[in-house]
C-alpha positions as CSV (number, residue, x, y, z in Angstrom):
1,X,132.4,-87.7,240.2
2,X,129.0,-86.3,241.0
3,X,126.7,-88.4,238.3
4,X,125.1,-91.0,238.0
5,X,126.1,-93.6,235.2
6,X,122.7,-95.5,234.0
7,X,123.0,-98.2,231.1
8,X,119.4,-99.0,229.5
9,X,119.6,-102.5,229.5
10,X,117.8,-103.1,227.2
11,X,119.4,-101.0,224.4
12,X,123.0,-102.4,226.0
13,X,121.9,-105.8,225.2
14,X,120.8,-105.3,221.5
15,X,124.1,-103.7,221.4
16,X,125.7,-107.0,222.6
17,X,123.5,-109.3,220.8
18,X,124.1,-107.1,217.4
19,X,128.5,-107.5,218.1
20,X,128.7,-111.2,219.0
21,X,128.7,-114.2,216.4
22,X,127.5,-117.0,217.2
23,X,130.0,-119.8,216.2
24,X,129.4,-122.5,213.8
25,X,126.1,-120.8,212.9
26,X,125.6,-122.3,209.1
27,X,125.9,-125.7,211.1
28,X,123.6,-125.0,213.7
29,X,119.7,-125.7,213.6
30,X,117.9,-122.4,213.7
31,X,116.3,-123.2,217.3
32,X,119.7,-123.5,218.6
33,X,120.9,-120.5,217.5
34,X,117.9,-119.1,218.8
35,X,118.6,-120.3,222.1
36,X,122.4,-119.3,222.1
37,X,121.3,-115.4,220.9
38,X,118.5,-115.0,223.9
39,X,121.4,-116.4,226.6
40,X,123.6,-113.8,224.9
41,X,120.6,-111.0,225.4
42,X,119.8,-111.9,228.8
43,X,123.2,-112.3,229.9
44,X,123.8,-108.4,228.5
45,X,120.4,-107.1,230.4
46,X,121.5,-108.9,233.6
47,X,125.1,-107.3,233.7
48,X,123.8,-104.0,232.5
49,X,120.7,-104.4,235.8
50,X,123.6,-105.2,237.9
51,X,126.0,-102.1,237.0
52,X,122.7,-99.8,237.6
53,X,121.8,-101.4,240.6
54,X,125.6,-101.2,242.0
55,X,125.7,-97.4,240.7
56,X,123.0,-96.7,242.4
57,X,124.0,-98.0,245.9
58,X,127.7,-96.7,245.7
59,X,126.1,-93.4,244.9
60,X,123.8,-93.1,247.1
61,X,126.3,-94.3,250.0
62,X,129.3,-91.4,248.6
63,X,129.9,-88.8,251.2
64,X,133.2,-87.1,252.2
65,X,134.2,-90.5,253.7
66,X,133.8,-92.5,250.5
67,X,135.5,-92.2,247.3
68,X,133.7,-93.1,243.7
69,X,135.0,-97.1,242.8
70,X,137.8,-97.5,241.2
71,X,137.3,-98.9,237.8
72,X,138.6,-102.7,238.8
73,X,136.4,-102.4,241.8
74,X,133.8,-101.9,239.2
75,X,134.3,-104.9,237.2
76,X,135.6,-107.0,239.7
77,X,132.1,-106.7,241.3
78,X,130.2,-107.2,238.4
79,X,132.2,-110.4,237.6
80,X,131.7,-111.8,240.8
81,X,127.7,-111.5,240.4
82,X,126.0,-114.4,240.1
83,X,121.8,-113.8,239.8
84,X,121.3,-116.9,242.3
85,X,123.6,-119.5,239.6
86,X,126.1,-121.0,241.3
87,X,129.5,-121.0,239.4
């Protein structure tokens, strides 16, 4: 594979934000739902960042020595990222 994949975050996120319910939401005071869509939409911008950032790298290091990431590489790395919160 000889391009890059690039995800606008930002796009990716309104994407996210558009597909996911909020649960309980006729129950739930409209600040709080406020506060559980932005977490949503910054979570989404954050994993999309990540994914360009670790695109970039394994691109830039490919050569005849490195193969492209296998798929579960992929998400195995973005699900172990952490942006400085401790799990």
């Amino acid at each position: 594979m000889s391009d890059k994949i690039q995800v606008d975050p930002e796009k990716f996120a309104y994407k996210v934000l558009g597909n996911l319910p909020v649960a309980d939401y006729e129950n739930k005071d409209p600040e709080s739902v406020s506060k559980e869509k932005l977490l949503q939409f910054l979570s989404a911008y954050f994993v999309a960042t990540r994914f360009n950032n670790y695109e970039l790298q394994r691109f830039d290091e490919m050569d005849d020595k490195h193969a492209y990431p296998s798929y579960q590489k992929v998400v195995e790395t973005i699900n172990n990222a952490t942006w400085g919160i401790r799990k």
